[in-house]
PDB file of N, CA, C and O in Angstrom:
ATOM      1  N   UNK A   1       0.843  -1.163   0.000  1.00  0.00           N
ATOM      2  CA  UNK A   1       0.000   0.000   0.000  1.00  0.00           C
ATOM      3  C   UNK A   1       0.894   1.234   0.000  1.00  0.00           C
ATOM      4  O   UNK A   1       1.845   1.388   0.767  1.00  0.00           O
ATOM      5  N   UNK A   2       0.424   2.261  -1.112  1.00  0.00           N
ATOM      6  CA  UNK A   2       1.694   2.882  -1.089  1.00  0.00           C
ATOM      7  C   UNK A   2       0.815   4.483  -0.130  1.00  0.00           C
ATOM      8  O   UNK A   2      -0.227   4.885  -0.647  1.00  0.00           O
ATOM      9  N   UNK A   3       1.137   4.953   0.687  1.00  0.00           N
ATOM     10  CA  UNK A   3       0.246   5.874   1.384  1.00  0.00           C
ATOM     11  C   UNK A   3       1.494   6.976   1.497  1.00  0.00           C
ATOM     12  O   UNK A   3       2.707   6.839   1.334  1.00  0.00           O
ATOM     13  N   UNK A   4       0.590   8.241   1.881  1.00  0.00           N
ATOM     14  CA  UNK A   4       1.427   9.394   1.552  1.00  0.00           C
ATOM     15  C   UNK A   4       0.934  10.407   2.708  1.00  0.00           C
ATOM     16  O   UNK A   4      -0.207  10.545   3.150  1.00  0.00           O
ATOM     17  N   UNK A   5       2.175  11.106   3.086  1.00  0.00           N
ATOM     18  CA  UNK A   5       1.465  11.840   3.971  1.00  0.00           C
ATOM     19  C   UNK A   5       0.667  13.098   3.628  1.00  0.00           C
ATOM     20  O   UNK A   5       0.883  13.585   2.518  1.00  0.00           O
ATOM     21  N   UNK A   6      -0.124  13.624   4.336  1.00  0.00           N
ATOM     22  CA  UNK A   6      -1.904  14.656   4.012  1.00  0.00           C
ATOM     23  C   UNK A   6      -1.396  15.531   4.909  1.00  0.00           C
ATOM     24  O   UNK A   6      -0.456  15.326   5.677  1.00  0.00           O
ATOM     25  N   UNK A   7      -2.168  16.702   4.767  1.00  0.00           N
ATOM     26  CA  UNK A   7      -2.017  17.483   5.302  1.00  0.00           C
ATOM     27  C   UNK A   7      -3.207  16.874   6.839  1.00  0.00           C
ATOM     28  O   UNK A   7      -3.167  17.095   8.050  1.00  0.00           O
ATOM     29  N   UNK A   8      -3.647  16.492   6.420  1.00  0.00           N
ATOM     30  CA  UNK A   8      -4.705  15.509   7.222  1.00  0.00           C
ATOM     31  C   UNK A   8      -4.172  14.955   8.706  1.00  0.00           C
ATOM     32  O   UNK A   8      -4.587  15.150   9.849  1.00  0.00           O
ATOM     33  N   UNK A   9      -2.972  14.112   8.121  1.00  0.00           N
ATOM     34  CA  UNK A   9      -2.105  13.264   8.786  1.00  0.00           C
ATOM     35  C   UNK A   9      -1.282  13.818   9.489  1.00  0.00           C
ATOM     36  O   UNK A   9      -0.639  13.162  10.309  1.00  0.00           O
ATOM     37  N   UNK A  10      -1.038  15.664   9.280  1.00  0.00           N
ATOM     38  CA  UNK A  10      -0.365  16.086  10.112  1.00  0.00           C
ATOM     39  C   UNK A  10      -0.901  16.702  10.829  1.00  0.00           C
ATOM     40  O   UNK A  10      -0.339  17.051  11.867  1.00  0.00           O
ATOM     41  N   UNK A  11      -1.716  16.934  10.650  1.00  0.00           N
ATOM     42  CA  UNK A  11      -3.140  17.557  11.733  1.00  0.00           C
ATOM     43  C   UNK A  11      -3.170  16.650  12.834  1.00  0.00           C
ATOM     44  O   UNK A  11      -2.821  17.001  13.961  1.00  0.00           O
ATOM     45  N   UNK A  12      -3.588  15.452  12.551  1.00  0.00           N
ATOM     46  CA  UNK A  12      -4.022  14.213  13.294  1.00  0.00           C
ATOM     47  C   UNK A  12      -2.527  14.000  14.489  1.00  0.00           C
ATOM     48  O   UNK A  12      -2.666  13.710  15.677  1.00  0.00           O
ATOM     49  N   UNK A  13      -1.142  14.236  13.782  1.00  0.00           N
ATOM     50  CA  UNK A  13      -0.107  14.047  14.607  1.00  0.00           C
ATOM     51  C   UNK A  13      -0.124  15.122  15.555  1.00  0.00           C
ATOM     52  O   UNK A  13      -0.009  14.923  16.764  1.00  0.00           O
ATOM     53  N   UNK A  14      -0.286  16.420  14.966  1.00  0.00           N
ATOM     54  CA  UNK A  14      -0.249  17.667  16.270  1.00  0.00           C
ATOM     55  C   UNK A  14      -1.286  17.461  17.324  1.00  0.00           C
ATOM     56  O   UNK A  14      -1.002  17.613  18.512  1.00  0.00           O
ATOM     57  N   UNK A  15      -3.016  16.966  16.745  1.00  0.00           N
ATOM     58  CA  UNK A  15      -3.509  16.785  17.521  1.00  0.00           C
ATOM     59  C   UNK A  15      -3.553  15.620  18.733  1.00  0.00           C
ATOM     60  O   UNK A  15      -3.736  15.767  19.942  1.00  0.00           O
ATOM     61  N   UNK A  16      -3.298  14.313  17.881  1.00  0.00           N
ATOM     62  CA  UNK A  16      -2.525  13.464  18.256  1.00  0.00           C
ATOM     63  C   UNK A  16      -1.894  13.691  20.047  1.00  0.00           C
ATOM     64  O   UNK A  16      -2.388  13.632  21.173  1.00  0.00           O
ATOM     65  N   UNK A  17      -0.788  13.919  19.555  1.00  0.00           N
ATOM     66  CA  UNK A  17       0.255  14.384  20.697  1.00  0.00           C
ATOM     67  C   UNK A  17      -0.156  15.537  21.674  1.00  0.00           C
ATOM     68  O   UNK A  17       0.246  15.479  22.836  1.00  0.00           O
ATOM     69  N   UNK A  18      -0.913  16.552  21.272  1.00  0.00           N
ATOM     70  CA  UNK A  18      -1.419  16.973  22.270  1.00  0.00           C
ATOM     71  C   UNK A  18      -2.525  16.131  23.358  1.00  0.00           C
ATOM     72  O   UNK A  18      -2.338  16.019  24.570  1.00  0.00           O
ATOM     73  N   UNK A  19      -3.421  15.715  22.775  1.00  0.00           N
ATOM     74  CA  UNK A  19      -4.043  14.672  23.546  1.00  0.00           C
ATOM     75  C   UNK A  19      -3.720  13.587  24.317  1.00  0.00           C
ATOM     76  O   UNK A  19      -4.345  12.933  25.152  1.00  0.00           O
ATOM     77  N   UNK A  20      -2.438  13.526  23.791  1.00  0.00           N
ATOM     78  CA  UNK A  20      -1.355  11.447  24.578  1.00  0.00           C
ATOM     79  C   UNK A  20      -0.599  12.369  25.649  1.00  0.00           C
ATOM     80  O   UNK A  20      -0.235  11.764  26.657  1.00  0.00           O
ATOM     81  N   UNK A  21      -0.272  13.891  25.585  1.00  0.00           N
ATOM     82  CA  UNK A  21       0.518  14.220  26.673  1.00  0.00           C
ATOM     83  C   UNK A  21      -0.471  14.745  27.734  1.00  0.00           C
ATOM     84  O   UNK A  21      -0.232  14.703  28.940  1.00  0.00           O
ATOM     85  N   UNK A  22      -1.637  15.258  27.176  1.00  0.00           N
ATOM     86  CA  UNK A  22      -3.104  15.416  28.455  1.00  0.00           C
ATOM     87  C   UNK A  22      -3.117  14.310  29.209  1.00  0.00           C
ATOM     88  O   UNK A  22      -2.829  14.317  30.406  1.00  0.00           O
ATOM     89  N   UNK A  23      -3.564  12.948  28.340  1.00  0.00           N
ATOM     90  CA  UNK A  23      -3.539  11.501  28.854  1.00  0.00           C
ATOM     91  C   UNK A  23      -3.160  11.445  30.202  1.00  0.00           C
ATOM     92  O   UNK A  23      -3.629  11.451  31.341  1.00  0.00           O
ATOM     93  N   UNK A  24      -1.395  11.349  29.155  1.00  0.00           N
ATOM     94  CA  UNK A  24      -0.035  10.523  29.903  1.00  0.00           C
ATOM     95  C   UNK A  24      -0.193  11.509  31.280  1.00  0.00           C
ATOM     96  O   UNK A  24      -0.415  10.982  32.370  1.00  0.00           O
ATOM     97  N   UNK A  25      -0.051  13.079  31.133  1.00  0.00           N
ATOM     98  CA  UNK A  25       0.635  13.303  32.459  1.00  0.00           C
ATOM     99  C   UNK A  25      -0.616  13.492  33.231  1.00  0.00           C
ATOM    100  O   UNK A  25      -0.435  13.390  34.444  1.00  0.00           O
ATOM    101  N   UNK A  26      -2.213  13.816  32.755  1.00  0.00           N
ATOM    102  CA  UNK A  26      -3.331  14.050  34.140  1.00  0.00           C
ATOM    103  C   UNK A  26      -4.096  12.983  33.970  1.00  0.00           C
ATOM    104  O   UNK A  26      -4.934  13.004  34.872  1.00  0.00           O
ATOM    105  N   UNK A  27      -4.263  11.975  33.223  1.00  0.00           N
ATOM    106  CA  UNK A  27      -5.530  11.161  33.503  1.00  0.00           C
ATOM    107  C   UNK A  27      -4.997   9.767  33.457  1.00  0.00           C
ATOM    108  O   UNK A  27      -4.651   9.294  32.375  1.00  0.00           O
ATOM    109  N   UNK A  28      -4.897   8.983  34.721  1.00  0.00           N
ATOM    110  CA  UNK A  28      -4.192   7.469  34.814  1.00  0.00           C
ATOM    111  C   UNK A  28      -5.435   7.083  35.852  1.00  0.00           C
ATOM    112  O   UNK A  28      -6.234   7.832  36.414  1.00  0.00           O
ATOM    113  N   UNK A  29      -5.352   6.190  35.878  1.00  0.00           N
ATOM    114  CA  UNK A  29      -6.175   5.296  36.434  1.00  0.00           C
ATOM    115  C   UNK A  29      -5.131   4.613  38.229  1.00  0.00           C
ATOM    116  O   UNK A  29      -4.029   4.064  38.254  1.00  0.00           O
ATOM    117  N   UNK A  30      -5.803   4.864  39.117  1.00  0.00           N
ATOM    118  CA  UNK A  30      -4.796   4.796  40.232  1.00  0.00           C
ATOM    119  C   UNK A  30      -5.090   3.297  40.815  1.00  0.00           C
ATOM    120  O   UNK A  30      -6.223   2.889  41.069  1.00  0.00           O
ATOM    121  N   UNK A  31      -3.696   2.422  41.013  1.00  0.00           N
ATOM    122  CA  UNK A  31      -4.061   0.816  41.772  1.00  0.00           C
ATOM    123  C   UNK A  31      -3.827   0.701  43.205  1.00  0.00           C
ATOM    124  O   UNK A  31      -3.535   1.688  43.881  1.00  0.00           O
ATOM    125  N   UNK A  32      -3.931  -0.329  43.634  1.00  0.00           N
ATOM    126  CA  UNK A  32      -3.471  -0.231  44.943  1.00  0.00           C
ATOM    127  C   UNK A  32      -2.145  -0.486  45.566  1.00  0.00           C
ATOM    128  O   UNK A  32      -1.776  -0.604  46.735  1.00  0.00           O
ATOM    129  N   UNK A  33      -1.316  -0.551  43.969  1.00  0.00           N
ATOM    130  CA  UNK A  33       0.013  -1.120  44.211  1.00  0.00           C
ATOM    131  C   UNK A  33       0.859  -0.003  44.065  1.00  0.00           C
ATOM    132  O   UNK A  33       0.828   0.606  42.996  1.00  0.00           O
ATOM    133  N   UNK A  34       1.942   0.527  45.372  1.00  0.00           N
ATOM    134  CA  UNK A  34       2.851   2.175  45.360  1.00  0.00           C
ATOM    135  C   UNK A  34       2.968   2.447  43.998  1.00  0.00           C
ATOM    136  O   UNK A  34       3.153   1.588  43.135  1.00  0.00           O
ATOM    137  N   UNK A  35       2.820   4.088  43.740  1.00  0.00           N
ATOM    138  CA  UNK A  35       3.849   4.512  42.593  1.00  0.00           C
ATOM    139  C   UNK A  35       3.310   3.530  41.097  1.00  0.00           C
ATOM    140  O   UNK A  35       4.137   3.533  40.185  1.00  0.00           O
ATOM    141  N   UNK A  36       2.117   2.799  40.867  1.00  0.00           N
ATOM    142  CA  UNK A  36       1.814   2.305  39.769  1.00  0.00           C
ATOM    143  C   UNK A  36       0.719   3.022  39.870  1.00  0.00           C
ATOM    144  O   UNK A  36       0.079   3.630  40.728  1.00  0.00           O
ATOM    145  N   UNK A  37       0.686   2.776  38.743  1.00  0.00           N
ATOM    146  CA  UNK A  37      -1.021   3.415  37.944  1.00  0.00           C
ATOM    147  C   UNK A  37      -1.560   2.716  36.380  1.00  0.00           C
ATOM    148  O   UNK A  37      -0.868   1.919  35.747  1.00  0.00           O
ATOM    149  N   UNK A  38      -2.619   3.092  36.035  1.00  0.00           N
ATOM    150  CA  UNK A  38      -2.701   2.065  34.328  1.00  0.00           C
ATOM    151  C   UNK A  38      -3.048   3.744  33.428  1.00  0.00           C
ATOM    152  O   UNK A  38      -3.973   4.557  33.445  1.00  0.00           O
ATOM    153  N   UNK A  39      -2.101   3.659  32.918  1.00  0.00           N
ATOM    154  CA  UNK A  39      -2.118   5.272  31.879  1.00  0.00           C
ATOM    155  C   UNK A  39      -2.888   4.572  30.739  1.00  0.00           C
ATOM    156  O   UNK A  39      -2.904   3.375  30.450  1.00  0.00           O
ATOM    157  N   UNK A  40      -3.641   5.813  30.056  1.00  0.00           N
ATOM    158  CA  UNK A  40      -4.825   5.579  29.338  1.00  0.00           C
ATOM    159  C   UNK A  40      -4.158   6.233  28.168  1.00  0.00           C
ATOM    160  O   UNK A  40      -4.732   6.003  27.104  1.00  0.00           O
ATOM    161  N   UNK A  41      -3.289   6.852  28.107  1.00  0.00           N
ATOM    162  CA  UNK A  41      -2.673   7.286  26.927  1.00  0.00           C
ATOM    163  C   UNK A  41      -2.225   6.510  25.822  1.00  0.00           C
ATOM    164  O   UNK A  41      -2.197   6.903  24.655  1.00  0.00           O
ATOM    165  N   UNK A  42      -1.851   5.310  26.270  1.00  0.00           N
ATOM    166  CA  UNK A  42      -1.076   4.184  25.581  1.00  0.00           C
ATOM    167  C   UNK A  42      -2.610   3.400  24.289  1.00  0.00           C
ATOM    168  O   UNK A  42      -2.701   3.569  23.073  1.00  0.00           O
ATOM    169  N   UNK A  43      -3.349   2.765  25.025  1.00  0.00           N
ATOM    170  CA  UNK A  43      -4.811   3.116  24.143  1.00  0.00           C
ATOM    171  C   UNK A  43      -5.140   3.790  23.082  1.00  0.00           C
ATOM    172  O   UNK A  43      -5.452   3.402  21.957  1.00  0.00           O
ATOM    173  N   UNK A  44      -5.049   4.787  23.509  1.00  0.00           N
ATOM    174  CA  UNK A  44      -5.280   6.175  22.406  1.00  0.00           C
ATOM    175  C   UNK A  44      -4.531   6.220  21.176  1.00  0.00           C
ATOM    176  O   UNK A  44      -4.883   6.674  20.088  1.00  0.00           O
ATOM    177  N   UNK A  45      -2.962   5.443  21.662  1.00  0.00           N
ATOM    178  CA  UNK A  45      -2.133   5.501  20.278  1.00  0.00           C
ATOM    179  C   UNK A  45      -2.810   4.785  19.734  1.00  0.00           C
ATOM    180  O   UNK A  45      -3.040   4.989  18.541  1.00  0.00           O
ATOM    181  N   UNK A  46      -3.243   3.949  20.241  1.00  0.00           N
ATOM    182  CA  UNK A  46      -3.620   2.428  19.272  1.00  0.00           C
ATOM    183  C   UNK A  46      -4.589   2.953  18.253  1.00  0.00           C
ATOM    184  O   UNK A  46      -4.550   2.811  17.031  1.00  0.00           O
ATOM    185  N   UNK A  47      -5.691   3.751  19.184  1.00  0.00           N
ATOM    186  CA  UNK A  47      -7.066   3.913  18.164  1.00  0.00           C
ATOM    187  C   UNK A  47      -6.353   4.801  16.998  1.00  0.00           C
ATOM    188  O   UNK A  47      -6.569   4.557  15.810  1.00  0.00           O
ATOM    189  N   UNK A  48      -5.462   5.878  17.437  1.00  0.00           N
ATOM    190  CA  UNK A  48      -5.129   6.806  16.487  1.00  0.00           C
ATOM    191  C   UNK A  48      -4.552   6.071  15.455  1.00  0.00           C
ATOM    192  O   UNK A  48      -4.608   6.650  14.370  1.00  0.00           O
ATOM    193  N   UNK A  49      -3.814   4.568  15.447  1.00  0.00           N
ATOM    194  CA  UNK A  49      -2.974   4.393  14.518  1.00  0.00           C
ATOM    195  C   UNK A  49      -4.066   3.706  13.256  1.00  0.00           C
ATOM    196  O   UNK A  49      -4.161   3.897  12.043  1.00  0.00           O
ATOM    197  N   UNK A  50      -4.975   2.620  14.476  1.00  0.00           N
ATOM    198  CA  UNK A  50      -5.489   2.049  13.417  1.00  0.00           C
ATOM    199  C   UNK A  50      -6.324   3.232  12.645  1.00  0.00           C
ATOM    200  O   UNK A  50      -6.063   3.270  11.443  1.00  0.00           O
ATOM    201  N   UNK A  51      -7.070   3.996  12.998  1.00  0.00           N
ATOM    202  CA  UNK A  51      -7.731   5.351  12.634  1.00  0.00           C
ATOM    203  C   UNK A  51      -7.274   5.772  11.124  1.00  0.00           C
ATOM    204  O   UNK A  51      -7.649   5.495   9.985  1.00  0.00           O
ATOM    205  N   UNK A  52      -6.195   6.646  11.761  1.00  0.00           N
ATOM    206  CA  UNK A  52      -5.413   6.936  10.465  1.00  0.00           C
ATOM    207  C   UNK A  52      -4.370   5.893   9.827  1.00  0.00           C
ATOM    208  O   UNK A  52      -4.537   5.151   8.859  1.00  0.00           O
ATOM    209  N   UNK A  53      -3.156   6.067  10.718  1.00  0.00           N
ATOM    210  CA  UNK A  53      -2.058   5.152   9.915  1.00  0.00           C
ATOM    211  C   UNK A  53      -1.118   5.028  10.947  1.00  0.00           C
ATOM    212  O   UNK A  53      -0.952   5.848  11.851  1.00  0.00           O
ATOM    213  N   UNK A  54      -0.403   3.799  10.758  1.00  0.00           N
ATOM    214  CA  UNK A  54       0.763   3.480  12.676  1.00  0.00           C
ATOM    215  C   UNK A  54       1.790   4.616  12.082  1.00  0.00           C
ATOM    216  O   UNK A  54       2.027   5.218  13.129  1.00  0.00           O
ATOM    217  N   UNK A  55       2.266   5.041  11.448  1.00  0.00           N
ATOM    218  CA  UNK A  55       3.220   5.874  11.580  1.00  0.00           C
ATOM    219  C   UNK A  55       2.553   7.388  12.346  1.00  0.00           C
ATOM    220  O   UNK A  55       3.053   7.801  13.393  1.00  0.00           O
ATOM    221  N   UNK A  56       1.773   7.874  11.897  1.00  0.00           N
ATOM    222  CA  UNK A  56       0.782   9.034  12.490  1.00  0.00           C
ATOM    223  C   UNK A  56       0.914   8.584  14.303  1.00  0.00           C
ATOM    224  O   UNK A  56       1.384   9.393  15.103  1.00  0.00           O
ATOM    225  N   UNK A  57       0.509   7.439  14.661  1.00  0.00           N
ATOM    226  CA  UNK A  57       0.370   6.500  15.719  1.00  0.00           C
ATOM    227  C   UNK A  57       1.868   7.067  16.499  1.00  0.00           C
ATOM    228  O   UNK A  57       1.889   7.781  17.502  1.00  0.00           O
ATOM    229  N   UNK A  58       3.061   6.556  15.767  1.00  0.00           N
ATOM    230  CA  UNK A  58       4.332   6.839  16.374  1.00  0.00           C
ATOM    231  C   UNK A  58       4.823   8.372  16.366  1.00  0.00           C
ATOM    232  O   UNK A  58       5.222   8.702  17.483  1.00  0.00           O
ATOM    233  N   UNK A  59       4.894   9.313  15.483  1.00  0.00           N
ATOM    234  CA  UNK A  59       4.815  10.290  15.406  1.00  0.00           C
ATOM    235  C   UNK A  59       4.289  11.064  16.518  1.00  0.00           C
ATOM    236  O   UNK A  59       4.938  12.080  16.768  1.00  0.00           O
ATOM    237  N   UNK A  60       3.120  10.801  17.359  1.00  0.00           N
ATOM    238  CA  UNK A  60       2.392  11.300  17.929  1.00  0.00           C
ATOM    239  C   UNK A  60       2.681  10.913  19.107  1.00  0.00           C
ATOM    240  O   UNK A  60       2.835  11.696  20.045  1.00  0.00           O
ATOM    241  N   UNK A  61       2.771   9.842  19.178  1.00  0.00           N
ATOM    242  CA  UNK A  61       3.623   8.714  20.926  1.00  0.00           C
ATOM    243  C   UNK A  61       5.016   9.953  21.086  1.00  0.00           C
ATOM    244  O   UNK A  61       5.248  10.674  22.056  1.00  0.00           O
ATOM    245  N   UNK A  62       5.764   9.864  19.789  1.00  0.00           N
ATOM    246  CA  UNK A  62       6.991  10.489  20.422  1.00  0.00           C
ATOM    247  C   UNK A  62       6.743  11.674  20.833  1.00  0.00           C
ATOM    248  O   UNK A  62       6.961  11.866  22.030  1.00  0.00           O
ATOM    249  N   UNK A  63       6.240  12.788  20.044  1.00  0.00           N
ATOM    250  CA  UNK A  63       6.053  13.708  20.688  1.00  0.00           C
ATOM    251  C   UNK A  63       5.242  14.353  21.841  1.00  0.00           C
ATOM    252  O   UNK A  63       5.497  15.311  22.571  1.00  0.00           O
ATOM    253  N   UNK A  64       4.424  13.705  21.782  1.00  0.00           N
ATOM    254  CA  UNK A  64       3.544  13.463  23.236  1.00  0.00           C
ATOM    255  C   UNK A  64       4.418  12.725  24.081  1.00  0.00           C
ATOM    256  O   UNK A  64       4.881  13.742  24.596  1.00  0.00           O
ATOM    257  N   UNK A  65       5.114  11.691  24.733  1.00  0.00           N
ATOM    258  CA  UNK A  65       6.086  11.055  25.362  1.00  0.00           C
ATOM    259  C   UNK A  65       7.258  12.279  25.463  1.00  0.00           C
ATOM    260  O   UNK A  65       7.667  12.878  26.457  1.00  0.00           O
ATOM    261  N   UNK A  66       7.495  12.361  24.558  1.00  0.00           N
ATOM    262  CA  UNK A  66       8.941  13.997  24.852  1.00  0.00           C
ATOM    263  C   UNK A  66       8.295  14.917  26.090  1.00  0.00           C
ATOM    264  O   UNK A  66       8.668  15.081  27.252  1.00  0.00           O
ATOM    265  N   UNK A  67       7.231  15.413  25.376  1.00  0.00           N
ATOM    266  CA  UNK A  67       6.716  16.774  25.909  1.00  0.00           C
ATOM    267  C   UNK A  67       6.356  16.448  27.611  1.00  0.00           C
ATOM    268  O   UNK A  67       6.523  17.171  28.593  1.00  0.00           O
ATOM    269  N   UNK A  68       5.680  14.755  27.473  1.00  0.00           N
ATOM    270  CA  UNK A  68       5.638  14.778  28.847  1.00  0.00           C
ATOM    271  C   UNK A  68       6.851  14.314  29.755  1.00  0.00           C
ATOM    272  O   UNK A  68       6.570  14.468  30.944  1.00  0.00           O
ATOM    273  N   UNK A  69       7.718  13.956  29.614  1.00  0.00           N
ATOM    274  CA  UNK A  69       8.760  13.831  30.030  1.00  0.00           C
ATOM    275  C   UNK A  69       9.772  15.492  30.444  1.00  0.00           C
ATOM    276  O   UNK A  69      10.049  16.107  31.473  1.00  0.00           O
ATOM    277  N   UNK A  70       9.924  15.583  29.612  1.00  0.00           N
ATOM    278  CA  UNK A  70       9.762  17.882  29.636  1.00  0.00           C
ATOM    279  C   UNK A  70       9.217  17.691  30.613  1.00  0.00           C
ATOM    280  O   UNK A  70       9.874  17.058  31.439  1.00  0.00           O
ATOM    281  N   UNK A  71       8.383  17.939  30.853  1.00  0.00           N
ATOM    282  CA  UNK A  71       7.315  19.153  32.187  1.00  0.00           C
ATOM    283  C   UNK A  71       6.977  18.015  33.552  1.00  0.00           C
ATOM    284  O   UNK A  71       6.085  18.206  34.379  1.00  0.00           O
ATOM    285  N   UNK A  72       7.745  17.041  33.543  1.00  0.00           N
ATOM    286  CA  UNK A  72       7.957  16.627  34.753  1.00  0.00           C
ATOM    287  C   UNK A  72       9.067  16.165  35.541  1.00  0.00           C
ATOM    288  O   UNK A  72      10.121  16.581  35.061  1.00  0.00           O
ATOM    289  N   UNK A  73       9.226  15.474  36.551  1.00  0.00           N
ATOM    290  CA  UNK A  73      10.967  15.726  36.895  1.00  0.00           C
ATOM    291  C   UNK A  73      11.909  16.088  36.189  1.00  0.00           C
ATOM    292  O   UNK A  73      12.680  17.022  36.406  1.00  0.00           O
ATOM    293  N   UNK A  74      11.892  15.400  35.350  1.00  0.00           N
ATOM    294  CA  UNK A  74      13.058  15.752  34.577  1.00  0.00           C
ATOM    295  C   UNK A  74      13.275  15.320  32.914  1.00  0.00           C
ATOM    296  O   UNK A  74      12.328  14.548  32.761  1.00  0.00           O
ATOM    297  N   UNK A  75      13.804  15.369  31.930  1.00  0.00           N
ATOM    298  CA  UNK A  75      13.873  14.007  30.983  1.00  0.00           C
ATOM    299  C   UNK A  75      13.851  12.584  31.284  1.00  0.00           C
ATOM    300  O   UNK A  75      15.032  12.251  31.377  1.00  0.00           O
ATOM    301  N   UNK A  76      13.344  11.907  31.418  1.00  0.00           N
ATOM    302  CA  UNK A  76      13.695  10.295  31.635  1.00  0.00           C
ATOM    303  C   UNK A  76      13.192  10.011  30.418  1.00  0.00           C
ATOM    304  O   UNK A  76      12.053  10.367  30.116  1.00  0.00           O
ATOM    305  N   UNK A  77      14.155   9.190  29.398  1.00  0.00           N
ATOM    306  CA  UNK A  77      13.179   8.583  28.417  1.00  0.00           C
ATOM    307  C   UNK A  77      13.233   7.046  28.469  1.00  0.00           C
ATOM    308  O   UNK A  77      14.205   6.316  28.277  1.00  0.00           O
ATOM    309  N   UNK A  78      11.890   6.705  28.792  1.00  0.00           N
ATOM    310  CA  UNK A  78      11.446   5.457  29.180  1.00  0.00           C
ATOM    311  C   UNK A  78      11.975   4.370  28.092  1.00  0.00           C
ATOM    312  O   UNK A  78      11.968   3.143  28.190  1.00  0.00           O
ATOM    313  N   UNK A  79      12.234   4.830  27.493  1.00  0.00           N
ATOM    314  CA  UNK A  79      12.354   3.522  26.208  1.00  0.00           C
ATOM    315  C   UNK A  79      13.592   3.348  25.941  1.00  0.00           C
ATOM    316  O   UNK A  79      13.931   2.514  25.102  1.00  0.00           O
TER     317      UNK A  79
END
């Protein structure tokens, strides 16, 4: 499949990533086990990828994942 990127697709990535870093850093789901939680952000890539396209999907993880990593302790990049 030969697919191309849209102006569409870059919409979807800005919006994308703004939404996975709302997610990631205010809305987790809290357990009863210290310091864990189930983040709802991770989900969201999924729908976005199958939605549009997995690259849009990754595009959007990274920069949402950056940004939230930025604005809390410190850089840690998880991966």
């Amino acid at each position: 499949m030969n697919k191309k990127f849209t102006v569409k697709h870059i919409v979807a990535i800005g919006i994308g990533a703004a939404v996975f870093f709302i997610l990631k850093r205010f809305v987790t789901i809290p357990t009863g086990v210290p310091n864990t939680d189930i983040a709802t952000a991770y989900p969201f890539l999924a729908l976005l990828g199958v939605v549009y396209w997995p690259v849009v999907a990754v595009f959007a993880g990274f920069i949402g994942h950056a940004l939230g990593d930025l604005t809390t302790y410190g850089a840690w990049w998880a991966w």
